[in-house]
N, C-alpha and C positions, 0 to 999 in steps of 0.2 A: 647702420649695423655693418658686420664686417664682412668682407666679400668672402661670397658661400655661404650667406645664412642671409637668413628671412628671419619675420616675426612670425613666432613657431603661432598653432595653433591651439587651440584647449585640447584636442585631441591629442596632438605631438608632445602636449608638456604633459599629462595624463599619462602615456605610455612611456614617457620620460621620468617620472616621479613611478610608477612602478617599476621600472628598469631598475631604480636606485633602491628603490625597495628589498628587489631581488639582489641587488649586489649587496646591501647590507645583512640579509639571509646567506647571503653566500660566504659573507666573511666568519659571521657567526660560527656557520659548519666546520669552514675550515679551520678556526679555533677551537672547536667541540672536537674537532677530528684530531688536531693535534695534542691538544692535553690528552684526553682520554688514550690514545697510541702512546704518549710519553707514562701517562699514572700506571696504566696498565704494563707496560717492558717493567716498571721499577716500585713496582709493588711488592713486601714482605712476603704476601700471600701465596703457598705456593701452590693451591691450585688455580689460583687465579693470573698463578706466570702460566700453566699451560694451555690458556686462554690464547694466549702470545704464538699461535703455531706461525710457523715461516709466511703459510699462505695468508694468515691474519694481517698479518704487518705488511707484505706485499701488495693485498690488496687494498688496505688501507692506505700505503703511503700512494700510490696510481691515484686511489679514488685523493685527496687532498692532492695533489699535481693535476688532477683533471679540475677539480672543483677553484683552483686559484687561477687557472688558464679563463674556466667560465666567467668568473665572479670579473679579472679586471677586461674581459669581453662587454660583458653588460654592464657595468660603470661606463665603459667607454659609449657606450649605445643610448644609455641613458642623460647622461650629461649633452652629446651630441644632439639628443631627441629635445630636453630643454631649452640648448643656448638656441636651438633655429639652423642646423647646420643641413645641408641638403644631404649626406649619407646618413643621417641618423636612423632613417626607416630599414633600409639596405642592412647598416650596423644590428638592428635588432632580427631583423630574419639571420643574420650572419653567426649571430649567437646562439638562437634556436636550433640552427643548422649544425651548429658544433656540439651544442648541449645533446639533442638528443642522441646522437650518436657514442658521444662520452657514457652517459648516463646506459646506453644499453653495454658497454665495455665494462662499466663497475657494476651493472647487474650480474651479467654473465662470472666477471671474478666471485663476485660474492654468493653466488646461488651455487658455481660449478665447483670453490674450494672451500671458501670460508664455512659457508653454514655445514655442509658435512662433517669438518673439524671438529665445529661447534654441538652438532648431535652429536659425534663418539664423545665427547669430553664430557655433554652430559651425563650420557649414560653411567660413565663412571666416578662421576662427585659426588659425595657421603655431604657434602656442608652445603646447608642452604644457603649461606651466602653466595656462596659462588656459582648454584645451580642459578640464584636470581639473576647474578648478571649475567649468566650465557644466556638465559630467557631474554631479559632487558635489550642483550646485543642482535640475537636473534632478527625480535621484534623491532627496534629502531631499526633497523636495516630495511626488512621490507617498506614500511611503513615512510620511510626518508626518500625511498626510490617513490614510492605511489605519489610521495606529494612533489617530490624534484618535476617528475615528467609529468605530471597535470600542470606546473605553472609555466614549464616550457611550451607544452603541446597548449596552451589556453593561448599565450602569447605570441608562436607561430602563426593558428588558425588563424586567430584575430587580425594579425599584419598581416598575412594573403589573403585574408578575404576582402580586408580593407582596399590593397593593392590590385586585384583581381576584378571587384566590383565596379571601379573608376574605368574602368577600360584599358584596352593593351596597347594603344596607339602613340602613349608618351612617357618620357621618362620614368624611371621608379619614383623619386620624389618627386616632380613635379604636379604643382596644385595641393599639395601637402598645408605651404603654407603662407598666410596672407600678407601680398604687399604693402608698403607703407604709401 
């Protein structure tokens, strides 16, 4: 093998195959983030342009720049966690470490501007159409955060308590993973 990697474990390719998991969850978003911010600017409908307030698209466009920073993080953590590379473990705390901090930056955008927006605009649309997608947007919002930070905070705990439990006397990777 090549210098700097070992043969990973079932454990390491495990957290290595969900790493890629979440990177491909991640790519998803950030194409659901971008179409939906492009359909929405350039849509006919005009109450569903004033859907489009400044702070919408602000925080939208931050949250997809946070979300494409995470995403080639954890590919990077995940591929590393498969080939058998000795930072792969390091990498995936490294990602959690950035994620959750991201993820509470687009909470905060999104709770302290967007959805405010979002209720005045309701209150004053007469068309159900467009009442459904501030509903719609509303709800994926929360709902996209609950589940972002459970599969960050799931795969955190899991690598330090993995890290933690072995003892504090030796490298981070090491004993990760088994000799040939």
């Amino acid at each position: 093998m090549a210098s700097g990697t070992r043969k990973p474990t079932a454990v390491a390719i495990t957290f290595g195959v969900l790493n890629l998991i979440g990177a491909t969850l991640g790519l998803c978003a950030i194409c659901a983030g971008t179409v939906g911010l492009l359909v929405m600017a350039n849509t006919p409908d005009p109450a569903l342009q004033e859907v489009m307030t400044p702070n919408v698209k602000f925080a939208t466009g931050v949250g997809i720049a946070l979300d494409g920073i995470s995403t080639i993080l954890i590919l990077i953590s995940g591929i590393a966690l498969v080939m058998g590379a000795r930072w792969g473990k390091a990498a995936s705390i490294g990602w959690a470490s950035f994620r959750l901090p991201s993820l509470a930056l687009e909470a905060f955008l999104h709770f302290a501007y967007v959805l405010p927006d979002l209720r005045q605009l309701l209150a004053k649309v007469n068309n159900a159409e467009a009442e459904f997608q501030i509903r719609l947007q509303m709800i994926s919002t929360v709902v996209g955060f609950v589940i972002a930070a459970g599969y960050a905070l799931l795969l955190l705990t899991v690598c330090l308590t993995a890290n933690l439990t072995k003892g504090n006397s030796r490298p981070l990777d090491e004993g990760d993973y088994d000799d040939e």
